[in-house]
C-alpha positions as CSV (number, residue, x, y, z in Angstrom):
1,X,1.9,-17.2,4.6
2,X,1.7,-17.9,7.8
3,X,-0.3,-20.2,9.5
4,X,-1.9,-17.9,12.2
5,X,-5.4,-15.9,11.4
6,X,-5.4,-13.0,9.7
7,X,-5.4,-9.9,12.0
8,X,-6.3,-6.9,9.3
9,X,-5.5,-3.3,10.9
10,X,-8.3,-1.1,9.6
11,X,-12.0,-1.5,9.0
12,X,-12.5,1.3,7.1
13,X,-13.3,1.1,3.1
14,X,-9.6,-0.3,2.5
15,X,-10.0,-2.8,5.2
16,X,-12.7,-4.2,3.6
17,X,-11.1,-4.3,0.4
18,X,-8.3,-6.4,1.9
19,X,-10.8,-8.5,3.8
20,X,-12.3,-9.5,0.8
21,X,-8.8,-10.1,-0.9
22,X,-7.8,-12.2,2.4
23,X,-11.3,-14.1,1.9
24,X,-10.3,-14.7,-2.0
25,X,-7.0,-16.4,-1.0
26,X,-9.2,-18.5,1.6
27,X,-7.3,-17.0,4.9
28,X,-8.2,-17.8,8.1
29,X,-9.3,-14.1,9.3
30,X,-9.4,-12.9,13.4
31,X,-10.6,-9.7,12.5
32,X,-10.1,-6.6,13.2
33,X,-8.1,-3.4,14.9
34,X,-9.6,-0.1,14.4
35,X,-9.5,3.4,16.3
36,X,-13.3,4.4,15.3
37,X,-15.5,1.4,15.3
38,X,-16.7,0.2,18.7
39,X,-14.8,-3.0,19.8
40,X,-17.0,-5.7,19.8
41,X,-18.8,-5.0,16.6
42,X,-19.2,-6.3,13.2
43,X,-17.8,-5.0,9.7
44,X,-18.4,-7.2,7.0
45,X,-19.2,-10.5,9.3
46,X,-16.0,-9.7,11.2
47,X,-15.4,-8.5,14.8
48,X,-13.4,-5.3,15.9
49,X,-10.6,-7.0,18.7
50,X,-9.7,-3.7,20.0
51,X,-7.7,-0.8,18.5
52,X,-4.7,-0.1,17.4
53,X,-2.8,0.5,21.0
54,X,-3.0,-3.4,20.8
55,X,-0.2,-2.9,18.2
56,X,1.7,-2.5,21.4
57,X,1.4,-5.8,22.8
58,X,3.8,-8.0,21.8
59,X,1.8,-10.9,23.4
60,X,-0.9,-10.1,21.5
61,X,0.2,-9.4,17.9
62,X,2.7,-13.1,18.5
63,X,-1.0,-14.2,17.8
64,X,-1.6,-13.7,14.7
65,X,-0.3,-12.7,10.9
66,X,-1.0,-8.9,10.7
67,X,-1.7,-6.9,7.7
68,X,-2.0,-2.8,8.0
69,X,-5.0,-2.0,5.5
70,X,-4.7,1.9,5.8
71,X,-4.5,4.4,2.8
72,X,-2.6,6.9,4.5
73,X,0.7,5.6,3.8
74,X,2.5,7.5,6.8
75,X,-0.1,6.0,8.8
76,X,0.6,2.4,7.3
77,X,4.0,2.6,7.9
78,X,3.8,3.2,11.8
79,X,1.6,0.4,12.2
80,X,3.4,-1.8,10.2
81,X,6.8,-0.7,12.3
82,X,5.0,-1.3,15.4
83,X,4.4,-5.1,14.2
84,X,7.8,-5.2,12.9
85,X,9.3,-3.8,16.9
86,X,7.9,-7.0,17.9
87,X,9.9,-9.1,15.5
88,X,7.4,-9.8,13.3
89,X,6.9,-9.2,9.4
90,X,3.9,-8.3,7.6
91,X,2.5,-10.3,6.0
92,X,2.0,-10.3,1.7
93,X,-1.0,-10.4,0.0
94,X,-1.5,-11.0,-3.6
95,X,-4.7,-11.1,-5.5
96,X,-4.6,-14.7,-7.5
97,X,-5.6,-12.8,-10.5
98,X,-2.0,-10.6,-10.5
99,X,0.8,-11.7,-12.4
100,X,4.2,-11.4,-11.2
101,X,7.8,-12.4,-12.5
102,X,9.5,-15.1,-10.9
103,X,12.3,-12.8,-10.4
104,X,10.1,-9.4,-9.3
105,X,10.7,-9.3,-5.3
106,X,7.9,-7.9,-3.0
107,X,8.5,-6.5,0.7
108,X,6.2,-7.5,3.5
109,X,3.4,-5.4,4.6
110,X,2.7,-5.1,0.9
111,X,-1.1,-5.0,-0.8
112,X,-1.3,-6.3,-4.4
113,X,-5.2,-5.6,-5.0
114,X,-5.8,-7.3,-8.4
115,X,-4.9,-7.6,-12.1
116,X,-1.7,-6.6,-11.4
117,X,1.5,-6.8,-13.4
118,X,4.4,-7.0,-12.3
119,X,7.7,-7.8,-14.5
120,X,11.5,-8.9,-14.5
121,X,13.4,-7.4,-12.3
122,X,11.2,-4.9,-10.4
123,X,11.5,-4.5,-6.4
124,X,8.5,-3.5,-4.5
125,X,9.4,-2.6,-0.9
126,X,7.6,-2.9,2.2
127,X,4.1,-1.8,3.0
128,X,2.8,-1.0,-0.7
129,X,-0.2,-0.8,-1.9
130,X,-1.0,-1.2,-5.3
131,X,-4.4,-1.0,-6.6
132,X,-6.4,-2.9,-9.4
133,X,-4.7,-3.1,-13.0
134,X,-2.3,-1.5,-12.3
135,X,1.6,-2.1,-13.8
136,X,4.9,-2.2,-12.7
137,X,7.4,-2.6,-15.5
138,X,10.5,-4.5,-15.7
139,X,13.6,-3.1,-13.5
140,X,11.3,-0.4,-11.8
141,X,11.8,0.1,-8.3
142,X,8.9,1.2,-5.8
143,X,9.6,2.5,-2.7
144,X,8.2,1.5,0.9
145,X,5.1,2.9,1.5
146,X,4.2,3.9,-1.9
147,X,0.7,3.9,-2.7
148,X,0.0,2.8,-6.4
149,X,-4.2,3.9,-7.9
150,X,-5.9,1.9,-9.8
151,X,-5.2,1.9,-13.7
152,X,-1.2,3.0,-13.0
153,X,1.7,2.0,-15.6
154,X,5.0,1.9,-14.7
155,X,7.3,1.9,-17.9
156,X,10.7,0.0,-17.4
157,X,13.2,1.3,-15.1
158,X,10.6,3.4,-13.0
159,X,11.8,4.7,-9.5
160,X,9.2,5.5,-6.9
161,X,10.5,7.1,-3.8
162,X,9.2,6.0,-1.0
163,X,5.9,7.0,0.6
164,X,5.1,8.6,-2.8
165,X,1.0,8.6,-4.0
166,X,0.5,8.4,-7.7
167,X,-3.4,9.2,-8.5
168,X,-5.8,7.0,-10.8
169,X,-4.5,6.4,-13.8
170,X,-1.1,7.9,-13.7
171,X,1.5,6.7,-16.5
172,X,5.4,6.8,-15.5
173,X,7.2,6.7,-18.9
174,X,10.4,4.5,-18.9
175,X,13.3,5.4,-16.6
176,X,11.8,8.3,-14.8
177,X,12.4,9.2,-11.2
178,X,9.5,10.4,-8.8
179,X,11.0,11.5,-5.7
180,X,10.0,10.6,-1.5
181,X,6.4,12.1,-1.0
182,X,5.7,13.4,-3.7
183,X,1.5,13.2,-5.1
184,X,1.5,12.5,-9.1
185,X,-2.4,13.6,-9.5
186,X,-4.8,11.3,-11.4
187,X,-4.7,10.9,-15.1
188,X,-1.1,12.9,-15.4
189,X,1.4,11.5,-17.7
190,X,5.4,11.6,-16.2
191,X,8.0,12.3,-18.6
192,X,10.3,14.2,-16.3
193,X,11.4,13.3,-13.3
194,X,9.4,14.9,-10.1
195,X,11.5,16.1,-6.7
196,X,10.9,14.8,-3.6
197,X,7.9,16.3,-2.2
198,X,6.2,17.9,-4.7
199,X,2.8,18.0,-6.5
200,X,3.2,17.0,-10.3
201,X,-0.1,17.1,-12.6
202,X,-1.1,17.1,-16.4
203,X,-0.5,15.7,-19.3
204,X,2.9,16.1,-19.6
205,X,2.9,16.6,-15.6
206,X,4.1,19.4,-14.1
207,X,5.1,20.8,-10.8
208,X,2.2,22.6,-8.9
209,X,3.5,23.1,-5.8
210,X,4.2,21.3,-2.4
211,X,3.1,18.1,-1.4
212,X,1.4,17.1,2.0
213,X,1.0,14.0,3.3
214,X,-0.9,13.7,7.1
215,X,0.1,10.7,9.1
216,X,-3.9,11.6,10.7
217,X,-5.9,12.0,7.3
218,X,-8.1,9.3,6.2
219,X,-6.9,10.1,2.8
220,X,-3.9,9.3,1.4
221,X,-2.8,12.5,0.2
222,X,-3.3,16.3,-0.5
223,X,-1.9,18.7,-2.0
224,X,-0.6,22.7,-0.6
């Protein structure tokens, strides 16, 4: 981790989430960038620097370690892009509480939230973000900008594609394939694989229909 503060990109609910997972790990944290809270004010003890057209300024974001805490995942790619246009990474943050394999391998920008597990093998790319108690099995392979709920499992051999959104409480059976933007709704259970861009839910899941994912919702998916 590097040694400059903590810049956290997003005050909204997930911002605060990942302030108080910076403040766990005893970061040194600047505060904030954020497109809807007045600069100069206060969330959660912490002060809003500006907005995200600072992402812009390479000068500025040389000054810090910067971590995109967005839901949208389209949305936290860009940002994270912007800070990577720059020459910069990411950085990684990992709840102490999360276990992960020696040999797992996690991309920059990436989230880990809490409780996680993460086993042998498995490669999670940039700019995830995984949610509390949530697992990823040995050998599976999530995608960058994934988006994993709280209460996921990941059986071995799992392949998220990238910018994908699986619910609260999804289950991925072993070796399944769920394809590039495509929404697994909460509670469903995988046991086929799902095509890029669709909408899968149920226990077996099934396809519903179209996907949509909106680089300016708040949320991190919907469904057409």
């Amino acid at each position: 981790m590097s040694e400059r503060p903590l810049l956290i990109v997003g005050a909204g609910a997930h911002g605060r989430v990942v302030l108080d997972l910076a403040r766990s790990l005893g970061l040194e944290i600047a505060g904030f960038l954020d497109d809807i809270q007045p600069i100069d004010s206060l969330v959660d003890g912490r002060v809003i620097l500006g907005t995200t057209a600072r992402l812009r300024e390479a000068g500025f974001v040389d000054a810090f370690s910067c971590i995109v805490a967005i839901g949208n995942n389209l949305a936290r790619r860009r940002f994270s892009n912007q800070i990577r246009s720059h020459g910069r990474e990411p950085a990684v943050l990992t709840h102490p509480s999360s276990i992960i394999s020696g040999s797992a391998r996690i991309g920059s920008g990436t989230v880990m939230i809490g409780g996680n597990m993460v086993f042998s093998g498995a490669v999670i790319g940039e700019d995830v973000l995984v949610d509390p108690d949530a697992t990823i099995g040995a050998d599976s392979r999530v995608g960058a900008g994934a988006y994993v709920c709280p209460g996921c499992h990941l059986g071995a051999g799992v392949s998220l594609g990238e910018e994908c959104f699986l619910g609260i409480g999804a289950v991925v059976i072993p070796g399944r394939k769920i394809g590039r933007r495509a929404i697994v709704g909460a509670g469903s259970v995988v046991i086929s694989d799902i095509p890029d861009g669709k909408l899968a839910v149920g226990n077996p899941a099934s396809v519903k229909g179209d996907a949509v994912l909106d680089d300016w919702s708040p949320y991190p998916a919907r469904a057409r």
